[in-house]
Structures are given as structure tokens and as C-alpha cells.
C-alpha positions in Angstrom: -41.9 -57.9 32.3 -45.3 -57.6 30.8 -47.9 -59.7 31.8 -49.9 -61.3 29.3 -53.6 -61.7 28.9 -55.2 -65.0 27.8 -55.6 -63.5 24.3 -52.1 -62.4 24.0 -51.0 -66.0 25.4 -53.4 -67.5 22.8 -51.4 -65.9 20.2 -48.0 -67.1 21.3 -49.2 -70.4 21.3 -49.6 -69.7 17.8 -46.0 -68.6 17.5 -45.3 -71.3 18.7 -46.8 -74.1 16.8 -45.0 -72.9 13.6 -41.7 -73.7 15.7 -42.8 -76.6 16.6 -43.9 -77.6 13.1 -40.4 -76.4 12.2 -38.5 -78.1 14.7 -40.2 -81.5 13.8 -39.3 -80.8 9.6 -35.7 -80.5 10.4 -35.9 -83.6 12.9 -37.3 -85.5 9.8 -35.1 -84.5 7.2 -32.3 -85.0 9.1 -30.3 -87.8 7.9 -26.7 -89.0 7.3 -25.5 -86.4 4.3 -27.8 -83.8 4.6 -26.2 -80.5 5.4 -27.0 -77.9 7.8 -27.9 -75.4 5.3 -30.2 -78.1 4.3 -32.2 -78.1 7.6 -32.3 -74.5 7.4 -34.2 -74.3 4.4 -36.2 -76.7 5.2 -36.9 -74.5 8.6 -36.8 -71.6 6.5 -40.1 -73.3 4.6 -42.1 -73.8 7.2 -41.9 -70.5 9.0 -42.0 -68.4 5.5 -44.9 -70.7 5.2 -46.6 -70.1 7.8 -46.7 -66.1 7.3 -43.9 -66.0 10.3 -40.6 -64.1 10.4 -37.4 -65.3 12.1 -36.4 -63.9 15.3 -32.8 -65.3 14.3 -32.3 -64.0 10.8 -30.2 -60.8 11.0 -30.1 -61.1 14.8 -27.0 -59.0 15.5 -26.5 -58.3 19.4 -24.0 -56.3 20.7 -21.0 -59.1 20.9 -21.7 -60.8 17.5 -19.3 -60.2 15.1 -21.8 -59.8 11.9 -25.4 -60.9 12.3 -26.7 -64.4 12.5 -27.0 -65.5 8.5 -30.5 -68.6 9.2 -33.6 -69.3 10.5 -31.9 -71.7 13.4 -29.1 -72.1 15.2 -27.3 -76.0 14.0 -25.1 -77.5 16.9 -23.1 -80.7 15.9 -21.4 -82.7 18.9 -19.4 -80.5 20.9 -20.7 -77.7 19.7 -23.1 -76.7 22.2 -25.4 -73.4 21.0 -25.3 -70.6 18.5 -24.0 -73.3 15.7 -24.1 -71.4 12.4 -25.9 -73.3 9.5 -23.3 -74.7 6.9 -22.3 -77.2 4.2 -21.2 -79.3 6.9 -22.9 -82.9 6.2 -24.6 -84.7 9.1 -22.3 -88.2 10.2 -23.7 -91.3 11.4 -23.6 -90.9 15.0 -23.3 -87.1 15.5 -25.8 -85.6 18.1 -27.5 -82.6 16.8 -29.3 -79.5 18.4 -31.1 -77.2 16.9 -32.8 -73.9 18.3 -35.6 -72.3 16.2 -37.9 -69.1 16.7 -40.8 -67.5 14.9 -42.6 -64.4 15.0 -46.3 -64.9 13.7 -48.8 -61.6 14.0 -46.2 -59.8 16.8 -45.6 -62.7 19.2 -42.6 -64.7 19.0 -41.8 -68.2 20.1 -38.9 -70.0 21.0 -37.4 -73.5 21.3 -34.6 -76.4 20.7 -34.8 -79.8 20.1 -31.2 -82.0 20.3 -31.5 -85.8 18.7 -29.0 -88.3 17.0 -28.6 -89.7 13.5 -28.3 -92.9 12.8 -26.0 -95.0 15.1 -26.6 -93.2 18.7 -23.8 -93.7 21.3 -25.7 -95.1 24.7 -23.8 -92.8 26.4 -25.4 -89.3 23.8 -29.0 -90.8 24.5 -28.4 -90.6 27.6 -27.4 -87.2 27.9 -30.2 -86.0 25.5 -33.1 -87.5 27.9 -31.3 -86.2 31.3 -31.2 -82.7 29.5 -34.8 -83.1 28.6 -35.9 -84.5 32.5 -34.1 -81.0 33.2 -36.5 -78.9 31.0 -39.2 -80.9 32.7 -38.2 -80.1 35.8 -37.7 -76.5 34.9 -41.2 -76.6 33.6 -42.8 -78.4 36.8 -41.1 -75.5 39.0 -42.8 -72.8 37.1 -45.6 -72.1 38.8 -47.5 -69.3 40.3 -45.4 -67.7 43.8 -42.3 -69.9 43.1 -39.4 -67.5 42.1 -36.8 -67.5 39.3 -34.0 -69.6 41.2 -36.2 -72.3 41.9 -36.1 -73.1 38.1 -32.4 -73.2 37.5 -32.5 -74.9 41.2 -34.5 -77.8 39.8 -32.4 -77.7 36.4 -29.0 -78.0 37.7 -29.9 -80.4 40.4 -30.6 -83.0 37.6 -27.0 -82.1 36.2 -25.2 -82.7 39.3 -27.1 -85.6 39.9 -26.3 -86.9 36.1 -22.7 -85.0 36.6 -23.0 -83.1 33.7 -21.4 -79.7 33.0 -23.9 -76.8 33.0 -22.9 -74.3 30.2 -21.8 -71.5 32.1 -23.3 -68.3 32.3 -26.1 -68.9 29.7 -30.1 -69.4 30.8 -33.8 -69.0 29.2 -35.3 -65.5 28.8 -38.4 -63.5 28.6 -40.4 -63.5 25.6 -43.0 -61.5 23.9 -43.1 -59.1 21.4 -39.3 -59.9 20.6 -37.1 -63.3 21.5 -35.3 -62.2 24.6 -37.0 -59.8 26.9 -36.9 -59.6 30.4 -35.8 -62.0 33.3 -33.0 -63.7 32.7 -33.8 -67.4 33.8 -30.2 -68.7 34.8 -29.8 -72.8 34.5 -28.7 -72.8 38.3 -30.0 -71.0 41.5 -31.0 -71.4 44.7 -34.4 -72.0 45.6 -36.8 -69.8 46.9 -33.9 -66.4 45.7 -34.9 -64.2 43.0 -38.3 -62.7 40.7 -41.5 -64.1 41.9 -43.2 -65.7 39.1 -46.6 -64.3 38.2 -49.8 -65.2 36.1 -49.1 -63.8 32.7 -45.0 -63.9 32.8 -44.1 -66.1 29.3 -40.5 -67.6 29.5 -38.4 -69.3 27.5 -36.4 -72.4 29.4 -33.6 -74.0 28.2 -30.9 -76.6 29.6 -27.9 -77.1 28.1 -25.9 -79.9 29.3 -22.3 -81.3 28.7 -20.5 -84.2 28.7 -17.6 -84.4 31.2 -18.9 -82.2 33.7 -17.4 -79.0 32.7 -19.7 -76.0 32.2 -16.9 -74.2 30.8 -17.0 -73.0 27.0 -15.0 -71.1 23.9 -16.0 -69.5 21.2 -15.8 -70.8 17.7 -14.0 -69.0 14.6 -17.0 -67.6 13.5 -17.7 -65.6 16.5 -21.1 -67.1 17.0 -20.6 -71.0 18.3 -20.3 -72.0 21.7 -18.3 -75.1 22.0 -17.0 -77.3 25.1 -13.8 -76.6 26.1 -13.1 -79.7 26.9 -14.7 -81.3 23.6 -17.5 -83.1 25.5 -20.8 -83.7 23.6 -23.8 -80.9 24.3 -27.3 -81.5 24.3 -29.9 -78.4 24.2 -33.6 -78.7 24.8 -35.8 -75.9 25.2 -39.3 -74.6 25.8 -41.6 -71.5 25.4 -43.9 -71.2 28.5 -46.7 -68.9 30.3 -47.3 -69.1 33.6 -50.8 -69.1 34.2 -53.2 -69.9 37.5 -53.2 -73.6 36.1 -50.0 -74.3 36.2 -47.3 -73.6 33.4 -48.6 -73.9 29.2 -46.5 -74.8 27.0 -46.5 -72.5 24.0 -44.0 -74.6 21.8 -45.5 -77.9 21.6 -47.5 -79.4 18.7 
């Protein structure tokens, strides 16, 4: 991938700050009864806003049945990534990810947040903050001369450890110009095996972590949700990075 100069990183962090500003709108206005089309307005708002595009709007790869129709992806309990925004109404209790990327002057940022409304389950808390220890992890690993396994090393050793499934053959990504670029950064590896990481690389990181300790998934009706097969709860946290001398910046974080 393309390295990035400080300059160019300066500008993702821009990118990413409307995310950020958009992930924490839809955390607030979530509530029992709000829809998911709801929280994708108000997502919509803050990135139109800002003078940012969506990376998600229209996004139509090559295995999508039609293109993606909002501004984030809305996950509801099993449901695990991908969720399309609907009239479904938020529940007291349900545990709810969403992913959300803007592009702001030709850099694009990326990142997920998962959280519960109203009455949370000990057991979905739970989940949420080993899924988030993972991203730090992930995070901590990326670092100058360390290579691409060691991330999804330190990511799935946290899920083994919590036995949690690891959503199978999904990962982070290179980011840039465009939402997914090149490497692929898988949620398991061995350490020390794969890309070296470099000063400049920018990377998106992202567990995704199931109840039950399946990894295994199916796809909704609509061609675009990823759900557990075995109907265990998901959380999904993620991260825009660079990889600098320093030590790894976030780009996504207010």
C-alpha cells in the first residue's frame, strides 16, 4: 500500500473525526423505539454536515446483491456486520453495532462502535468490553517491524481466552483514498507471519466477536447481513489507524 506522509495522515484524522462525531450522534439518539433508519439520518446529518461523503452509500462490491441503501451499517443482536438500516425499532435490551465511514477532502475514515439500550444482559457487556480489549490489543500490536499476523494473533488470543467465536473469514483493511485498500488485516494469525508494518501504512482494525464460540455465519435475506449461525449475540468495534515512528494514531477517535 501507499505510505502516507504526516500531511496526508493529518487529513485522515480529519476523516475521521466526522466518524467519530457520527458514531457518538447515533450512540445518543439511540433509545428504546427509535428505528434504524432513524440513526441513519441522524449519521447521515453529521457527515452531510461536515462537507463528507459516505464511503457506504451506493457501495456495491462484487457479491452484493444491489448496493448498500445508508450511511452505516445497523447490527441488532445476532446480527453481526453489514446490518441494513430499517424500520426495525430498537428493544430494551438489544445490543447494537454500528459501523460508519466518511470521506472528507479525499481521505476516508472508518470505524464501529457496538453498545446496549436500556436493560443490558451482564453477559452482552461483557462481550462488548472483551471485543473492545481485542481492538486494543490489535492497536498495541501495531507498531513499527511487527507484521500483519501479530495483530489478528493478539485479537484472537483474547477470544479464545473469553471463548468467543471469531467471525470467520472477515478482518480490517487498508485505507486511504477509498474504504478498503490494501492488506487485508485477518482477526487471527500467527505472530511474527505476514506484511511488515511500516511508518506511513493507515489500517482499519476491527474484532468481531460472538457469543457461543462459533465463528461461523449466514447470510441474511437481504443479501448484505452477516448473522450467527448459531443465533449468538455479536459485538463489533473498530478503529482507523496509522502506523507512525511513535507508535500507532488513532485517526477515529474524538
Amino acid at each position: 500500500m501507499a505510505l502516507k506522509t504526516p500531511g496526508e495522515i493529518d487529513g485522515m484524522r480529519e476523516a475521521g473525526r466526522v466518524v467519530a462525531r457520527a458514531l457518538q450522534a447515533c450512540r445518543e439518539a439511540a433509545a428504546v423505539g427509535v428505528t434504524m433508519k432513524e440513526l441513519d439520518q441522524v449519521a447521515r446529518d453529521v457527515i452531510f454536515g461536515a462537507g463528507a461523503t459516505s464511503p457506504f452509500l451506493n457501495y456495491h462490491p462484487s457479491w452484493a446483491p444491489t448496493p448498500f441503501p445508508g450511511v452505516i451499517c445497523a447490527s441488532v443482536n445476532d446480527e453481526v456486520v453489514h446490518g441494513i438500516p430499517t424500520d426495525y425499532a430498537i428493544a430494551d435490551g438489544d445490543l447494537v453495532s454500528i459501523d460508519c465511514g466518511a470521506t472528507l477532502d479525499g481521505w476516508t475514515g472508518d470505524a464501529a462502535v457496538s453498545f446496549v439500550v436500556g436493560n443490558a444482559r451482564p453477559e452482552d457487556l461483557e462481550l462488548i468490553a472483551t471485543t473492545e480489549r481485542a481492538l486494543e490489543a490489535g492497536i498495541a500490536a501495531s507498531t513499527v517491524g511487527n507484521r500483519i499476523g501479530d495483530i489478528g494473533y493478539a485479537i484472537d488470543k483474547i477470544a479464545r481466552k473469553g471463548r468467543y467465536g471469531n467471525l470467520e473469514d472477515h478482518g480490517g483493511h487498508g485505507i486511504g483514498h477509498t474504504m478498503h485498500e490494501d492488506p487485508f488485516i485477518p482477526n487471527e494469525g500467527r505472530r511474527h507471519k505476514g506484511g511488515e508494518l511500516r511508518a506511513g501504512m493507515t489500517i482499519a482494525i476491527e474484532p468481531m466477536f460472538i457469543l457461543g464460540g462459533s465463528g461461523a455465519y449466514r447470510y441474511g435475506d437481504d443479501g448484505w447481513t452477516l448473522l450467527s449461525r448459531d443465533g449468538g449475540r455479536a459485538a463489533h468495534v473498530e478503529h482507523s489507524i496509522a502506523i507512525t515512528d511513535d507508535g500507532p494514531l488513532i485517526l477515529t477517535a474524538l
